[in-house]
N, C-alpha and C positions, 0 to 999 in steps of 0.2 A: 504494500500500500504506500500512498504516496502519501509523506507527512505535509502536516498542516502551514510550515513554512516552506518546503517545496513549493506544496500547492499557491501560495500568497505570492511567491514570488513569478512564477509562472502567470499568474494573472495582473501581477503589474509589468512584465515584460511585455502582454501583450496588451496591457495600456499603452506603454510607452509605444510600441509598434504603432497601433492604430494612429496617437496623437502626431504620429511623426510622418504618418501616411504614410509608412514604405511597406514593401512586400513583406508577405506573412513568411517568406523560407527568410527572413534575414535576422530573427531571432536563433537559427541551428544555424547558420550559416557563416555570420559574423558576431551576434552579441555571446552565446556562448565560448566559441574557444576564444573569444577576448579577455571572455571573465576567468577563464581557466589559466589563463597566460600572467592574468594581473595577480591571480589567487598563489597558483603555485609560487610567482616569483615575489609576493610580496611576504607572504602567512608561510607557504611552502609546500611541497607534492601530497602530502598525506589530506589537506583543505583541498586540493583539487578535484576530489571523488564525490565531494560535497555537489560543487557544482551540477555534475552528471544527472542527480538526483531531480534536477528542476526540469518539469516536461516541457519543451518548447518545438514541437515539432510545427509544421506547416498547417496541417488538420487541427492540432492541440490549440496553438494560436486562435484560429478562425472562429473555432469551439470559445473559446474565452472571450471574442469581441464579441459572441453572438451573446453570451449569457451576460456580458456587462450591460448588453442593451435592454432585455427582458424589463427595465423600468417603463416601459414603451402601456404595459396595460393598466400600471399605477395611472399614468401621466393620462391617459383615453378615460377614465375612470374622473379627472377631473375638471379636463378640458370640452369632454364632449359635447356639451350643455354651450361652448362658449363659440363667436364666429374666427373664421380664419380666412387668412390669406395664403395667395399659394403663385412660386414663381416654378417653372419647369421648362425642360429644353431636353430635344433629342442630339445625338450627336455619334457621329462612328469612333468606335473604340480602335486601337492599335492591331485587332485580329480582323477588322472590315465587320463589327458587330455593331447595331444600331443600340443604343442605349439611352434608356429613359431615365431622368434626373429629378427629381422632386424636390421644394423645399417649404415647409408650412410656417407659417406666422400667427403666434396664438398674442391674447393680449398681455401674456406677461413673458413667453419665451419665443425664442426663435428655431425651430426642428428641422434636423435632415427626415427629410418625410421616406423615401426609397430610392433606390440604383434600381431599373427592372431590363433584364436585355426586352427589346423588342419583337416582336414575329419577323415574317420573312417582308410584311407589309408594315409600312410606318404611316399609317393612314389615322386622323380625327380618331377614328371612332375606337383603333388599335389602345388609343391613348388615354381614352376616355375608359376604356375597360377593364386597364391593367391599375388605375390614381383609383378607378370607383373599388374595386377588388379589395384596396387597400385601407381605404376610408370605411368602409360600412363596418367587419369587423369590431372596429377602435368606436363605433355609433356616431362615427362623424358622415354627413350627409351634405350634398352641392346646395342646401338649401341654407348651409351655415358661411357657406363660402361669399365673401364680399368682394371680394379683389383676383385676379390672374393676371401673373405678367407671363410673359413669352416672349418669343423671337416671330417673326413673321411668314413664317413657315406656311406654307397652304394648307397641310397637315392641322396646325395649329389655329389658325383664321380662317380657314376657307368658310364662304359665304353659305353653303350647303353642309359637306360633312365633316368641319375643322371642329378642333377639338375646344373651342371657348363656345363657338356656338352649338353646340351639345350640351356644355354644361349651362347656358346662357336657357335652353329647353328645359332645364329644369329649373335655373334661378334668374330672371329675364333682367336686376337688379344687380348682378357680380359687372362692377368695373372692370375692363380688360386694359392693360398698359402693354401699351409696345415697345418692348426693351432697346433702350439706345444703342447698347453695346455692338450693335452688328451695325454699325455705323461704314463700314469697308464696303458694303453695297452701295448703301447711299451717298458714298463719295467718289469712286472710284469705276462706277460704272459707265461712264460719257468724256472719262481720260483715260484712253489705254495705255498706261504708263506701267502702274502699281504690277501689272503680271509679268509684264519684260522686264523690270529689275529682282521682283523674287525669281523669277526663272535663271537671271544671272548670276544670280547668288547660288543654285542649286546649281546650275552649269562648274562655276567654280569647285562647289564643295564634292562634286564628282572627282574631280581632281584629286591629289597627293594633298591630306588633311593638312601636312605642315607648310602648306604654300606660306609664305609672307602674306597675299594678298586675302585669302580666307581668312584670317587670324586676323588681321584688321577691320574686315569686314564684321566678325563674327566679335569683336570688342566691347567689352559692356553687356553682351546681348542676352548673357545666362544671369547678371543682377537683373538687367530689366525685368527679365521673367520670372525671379524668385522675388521682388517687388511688387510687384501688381501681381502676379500668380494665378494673371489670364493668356490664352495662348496669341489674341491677334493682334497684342501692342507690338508685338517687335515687327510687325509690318513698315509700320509708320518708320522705326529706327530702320530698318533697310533700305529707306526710301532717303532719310539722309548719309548715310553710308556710302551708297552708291552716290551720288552726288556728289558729295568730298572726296572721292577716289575717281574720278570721272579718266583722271588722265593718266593712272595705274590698268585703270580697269582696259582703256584703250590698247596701252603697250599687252597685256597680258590675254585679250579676245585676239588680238593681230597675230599674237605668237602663237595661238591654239587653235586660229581659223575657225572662231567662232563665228556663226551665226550673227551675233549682239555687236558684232567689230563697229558699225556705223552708228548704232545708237549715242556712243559717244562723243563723236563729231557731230550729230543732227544736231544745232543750236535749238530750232522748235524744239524738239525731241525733251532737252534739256531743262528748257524753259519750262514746260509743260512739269516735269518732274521734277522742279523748284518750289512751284507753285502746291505743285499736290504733296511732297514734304511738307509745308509751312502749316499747309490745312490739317493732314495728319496730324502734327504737333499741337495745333492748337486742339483738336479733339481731344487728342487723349489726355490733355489737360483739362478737359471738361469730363471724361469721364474720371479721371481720377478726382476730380470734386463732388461726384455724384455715389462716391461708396464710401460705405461705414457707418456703425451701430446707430449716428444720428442723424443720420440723413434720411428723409421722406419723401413723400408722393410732391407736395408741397412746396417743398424747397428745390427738388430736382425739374419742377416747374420751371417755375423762377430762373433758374438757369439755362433750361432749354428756352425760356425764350427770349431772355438775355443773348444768348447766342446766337438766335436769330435777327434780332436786332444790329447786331454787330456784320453779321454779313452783308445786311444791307450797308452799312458804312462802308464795312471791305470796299463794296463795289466802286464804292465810289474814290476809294482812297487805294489804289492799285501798289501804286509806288511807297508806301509807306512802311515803318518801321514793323507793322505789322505781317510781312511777308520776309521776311529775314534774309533767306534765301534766294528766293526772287530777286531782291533786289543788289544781291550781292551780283550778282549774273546779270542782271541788266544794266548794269553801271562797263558791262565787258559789252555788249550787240545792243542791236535794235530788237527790243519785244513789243513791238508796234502791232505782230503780223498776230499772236497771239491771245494780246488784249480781248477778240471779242468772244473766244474761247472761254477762256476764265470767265469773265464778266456773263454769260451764259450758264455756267458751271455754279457759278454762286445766287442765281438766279435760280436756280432748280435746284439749289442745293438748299435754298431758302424754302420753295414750296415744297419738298421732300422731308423736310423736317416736321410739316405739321401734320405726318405720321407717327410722327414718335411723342409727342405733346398728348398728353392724357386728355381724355375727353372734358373731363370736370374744371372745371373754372376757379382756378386757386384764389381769385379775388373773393369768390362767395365763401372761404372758408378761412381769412382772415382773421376772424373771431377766435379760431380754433389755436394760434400761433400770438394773438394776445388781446387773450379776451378781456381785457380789463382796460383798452380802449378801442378795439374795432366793433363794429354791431352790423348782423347780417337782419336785410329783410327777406331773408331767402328760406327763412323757419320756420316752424307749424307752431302753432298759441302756445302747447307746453313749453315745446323748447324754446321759445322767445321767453316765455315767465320765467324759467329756470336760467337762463343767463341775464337775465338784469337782476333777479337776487344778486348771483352769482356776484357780478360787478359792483356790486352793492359791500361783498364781505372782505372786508381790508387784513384781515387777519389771512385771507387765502391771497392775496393780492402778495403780499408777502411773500408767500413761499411760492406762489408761480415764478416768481424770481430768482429761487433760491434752488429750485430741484428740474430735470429735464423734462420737456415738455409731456411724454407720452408718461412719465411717472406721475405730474398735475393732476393729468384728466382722469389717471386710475384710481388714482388715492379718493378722488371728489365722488365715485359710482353712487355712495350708498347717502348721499346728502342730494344728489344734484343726479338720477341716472338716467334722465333721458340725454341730457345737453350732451353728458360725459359720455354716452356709448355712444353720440353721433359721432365727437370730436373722434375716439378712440379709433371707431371705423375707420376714420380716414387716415388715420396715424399708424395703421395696421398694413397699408397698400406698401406691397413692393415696387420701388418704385425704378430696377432695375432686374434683369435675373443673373446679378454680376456671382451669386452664392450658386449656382449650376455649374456657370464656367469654371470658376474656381475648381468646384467639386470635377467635373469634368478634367482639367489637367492635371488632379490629382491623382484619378483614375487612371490615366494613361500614365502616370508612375508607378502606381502600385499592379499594376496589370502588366508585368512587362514580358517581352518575349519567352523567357523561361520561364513565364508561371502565366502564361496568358488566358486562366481556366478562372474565373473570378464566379463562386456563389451571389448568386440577382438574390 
C-alpha cells in the first residue's frame, strides 16, 4: 500500500503539473529522477528509495487532476440557482483535432467550464450539444445564460444553425459579443501583405535553424508569446521584423532563389507593409488593454470605440507620428501612389469594426460604473426606486469608492436586489474570449507530439 505521504505528495506533484500546464509524462520523466539526484546527493543513496515510493506515473497524474477537480458538484450545488456567462471557441489541436473550449462566469467566480474534442463535423448544433450535455447534469440551463462571447465563426453565428442562435431559441434575451481578438481578419484581409511575410518567415525557418537571419527574425518572439500567452500576436511582430531586415532579407531570398527575392525591392510592396505593421501594433495595444480580472463589457466598449474614432483621424493625418513606420519609409520614396489604399483600408476598417462593438449601449448603463452621479431613464419603476434610494445612502457612496466595482453591486443584493442583479448582469459579460485562447495554446503545450492522446 501506498502511504499517506507518498500519497500527498503524488497529489501535489500533480498540482504542481497541472498549474504549470505541462505534460502529464513530465512528473516520471523529469521531476522525479530530479528529486532522486537532489535527494541522494544532498540526504544520501539510502533517502533515495524514498522517492520511488511516490506514484507519478502519466495515468497516476491524470487520475489526481481528475479527482482534485471532483469540487465541480459542490460548486453546481450552489451556483445552479444563479445566471452565467459563457465565452467558447473551437480551434485544431497539434494532431489536426477540432477542439471545443468553454469558459463560464458565475457572479462571484470565474470556471474553466470543459476541453471537448469535437465530431468529424464542427457545425452550430455539434456545439450546442456537446456545452448542453455538460450544463444540464450540474442543473444549469440556457435559460440562466445572459451573455456569449465567440469568434465569428459561421459554426458559431450562422443566421440559421450557429450555435448563439440555438441557444438564442431557447433564451431570445442572452447578449452575444463578438470577440475582438480575431482582429487579423479584419485587418488584413484587402492588404495582401500579412501572408507573404509569414510565409517568408517559414521559407527561412525551413532553412538550417542557426541561420543569423532566422535568429533575428525569430528575436523576442518566444517572450512575446509567454506575455500575452495568445498565439496570433507574434503576427503583428513579424510584420515588423520583416520590415527592419528588409535589406538582409533581400541578400538572403537572392542567395536561395527564393520566390519572395522582389518583395523587397517593391517600394509599394513595402509601403503597404509599413502601414499594416503600425496598425498591427497599435491593435495589439488595444487588445492588451482589453484583458484582465477588471476589465468588462463596458469599459472594453469604451475603447473599441475610442478606436474607432481614432481611425477616422488616422485618415486624415496619414503622415503622422502615428504610423511610425510609415513614415520612416516615406521620408526615403514617394507614397503618393499608395495613399488611397490605406485611406480605403481604414475606411473599412472603420465600418468593420462595428462588428465587434457589443450590441448594448454603454451610455445607458453609466449608472452601473457610478451610480452615485449618473441616472438612466432606460429603467422599469422598481429599478429606478431602488437607485435613487441607492444615491441617497452616503455610507454606500463611500465604499463604492473604496472596493471594485462588481464586489459594490454584490455586496448591495440583499438591500437593493433588483438594481444590483441588473448592474451585476452586465458586469458578468465576457467581454473578450481572450480565457479560450489562452487555454487553447496551453493545450497545444501540454498535448505534444509524444503524448498527443489528451482525455476530452
Amino acid at each position: 500500500t501506498i502511504s499517506e505521504k507518498a500519497q500527498e505528495a503524488s497529489y501535489l506533484v500533480a498540482e504542481l503539473v497541472a498549474q504549470k500546464m505541462k505534460s502529464h509524462t513530465i512528473a516520471e520523466s523529469l521531476i522525479i529522477p530530479s528529486c532522486k539526484i537532489i535527494v541522494s546527493t544532498v540526504i544520501g543513496k539510502e533517502a533515495e528509495s524514498e522517492i520511488d515510493k511516490v506514484p507519478v506515473s502519466n495515468n497516476t497524474i491524470s487520475r489526481r487532476v481528475d479527482n482534485m477537480s471532483q469540487h465541480e458538484d459542490v460548486l453546481s450545488e450552489i451556483l445552479k440557482n444563479t445566471n452565467f456567462a459563457l465565452q467558447a471557441d473551437e480551434s485544431i489541436d497539434i494532431i489536426s483535432k477540432a477542439q471545443l473550449l468553454a469558459f463560464i462566469q458565475f457572479e462571484k467566480m470565474e470556471n474553466y467550464c470543459c476541453c471537448k474534442e469535437l465530431p468529424e463535423t464542427t457545425e452550430g448544433q455539434d456545439i450546442f450539444n456537446i456545452l448542453s450535455s455538460y450544463l444540464e447534469p450540474y442543473g444549469l440551463s440556457w435559460s440562466q445564460c445572459i451573455g456569449i462571447c465567440t469568434d465569428g465563426a459561421p459554426s458559431m453565428i450562422g443566421s440559421i444553425k450557429g450555435f448563439v442562435t440555438l441557444v438564442k431559441e431557447k433564451n431570445p434575451d442572452v447578449i452575444m459579443t463578438h470577440c475582438f481578438l480575431y482582429r487579423e481578419v479584419l485587418v488584413s484581409k484587402t492588404i495582401g501583405v500579412l501572408d507573404a511575410a509569414v510565409n517568408m518567415v517559414n521559407f527561412i525557418k525551413q532553412r538550417p535553424l542557426k541561420s543569423r537571419m532566422f535568429a533575428k527574425l525569430c528575436e523576442n518572439m518566444v517572450t512575446l508569446l509567454l506575455h500575452i500567452h495568445v498565439r496570433w500576436l507574434s503576427r503583428g511582430k513579424v510584420l515588423t521584423r520583416v520590415f527592419e531586415l528588409q535589406e538582409e532579407l533581400l541578400l538572403f531570398f537572392k542567395d536561395n532563389k527564393a520566390i519572395f527575392s522582389d518583395f523587397p525591392e517593391d517600394t509599394k510592396w513595402l509601403l503597404k507593409q509599413a502601414y499594416l505593421a503600425d496598425i498591427y501594433q497599435h491593435l495589439n495595444t488595444l487588445n492588451t488593454t482589453m484583458q484582465g480580472p477588471k476589465e468588462n463589457i463596458l469599459t472594453s466598449t469604451d475603447k473599441l470605440l475610442a478606436f474607432k474614432n481614432k481611425l477616422k483621424v488616422w485618415k486624415i493625418h496619414l503622415s503622422s507620428e502615428m504610423f511610425p513606420l510609415l513614415l520612416q519609409f516615406q521620408s526615403q520614396t514617394d507614397y503618393k501612389e499608395v495613399i488611397p489604399l490605406i485611406t480605403s483600408h481604414l475606411e473599412s476598417l472603420t465600418e468593420k469594426l462595428d462588428q465587434y462593438i457589443p450590441s448594448l449601449s454603454s451610455e445607458m448603463y453609466d449608472w452601473v460604473r457610478n451610480s452615485f452621479v449618473e441616472f438612466s431613464q432606460n429603467l422599469l419603476s422598481l429599478q429606478e426606486e431602488q437607485l435613487t434610494e441607492l444615491q441617497c445612502d452616503r455610507t454606500l457612496k463611500i465604499k463604492f469608492n473604496e472596493v471594485p466595482l462588481d464586489v459594490f453591486w454584490i455586496s448591495i443584493r440583499r438591500e437593493y436586489p433588483v438594481i444590483s442583479a441588473k448592474a451585476v448582469n452586465i458586469l458578468l459579460q465576457f467581454s473578450t474570449s481572450y480565457l479560450c485562447e489562452q487555454a487553447l495554446s496551453c493545450l497545444t503545450n501540454i498535448k505534444s507530439k509524444e503524448r498527443n492522446y489528451l482525455l476530452s
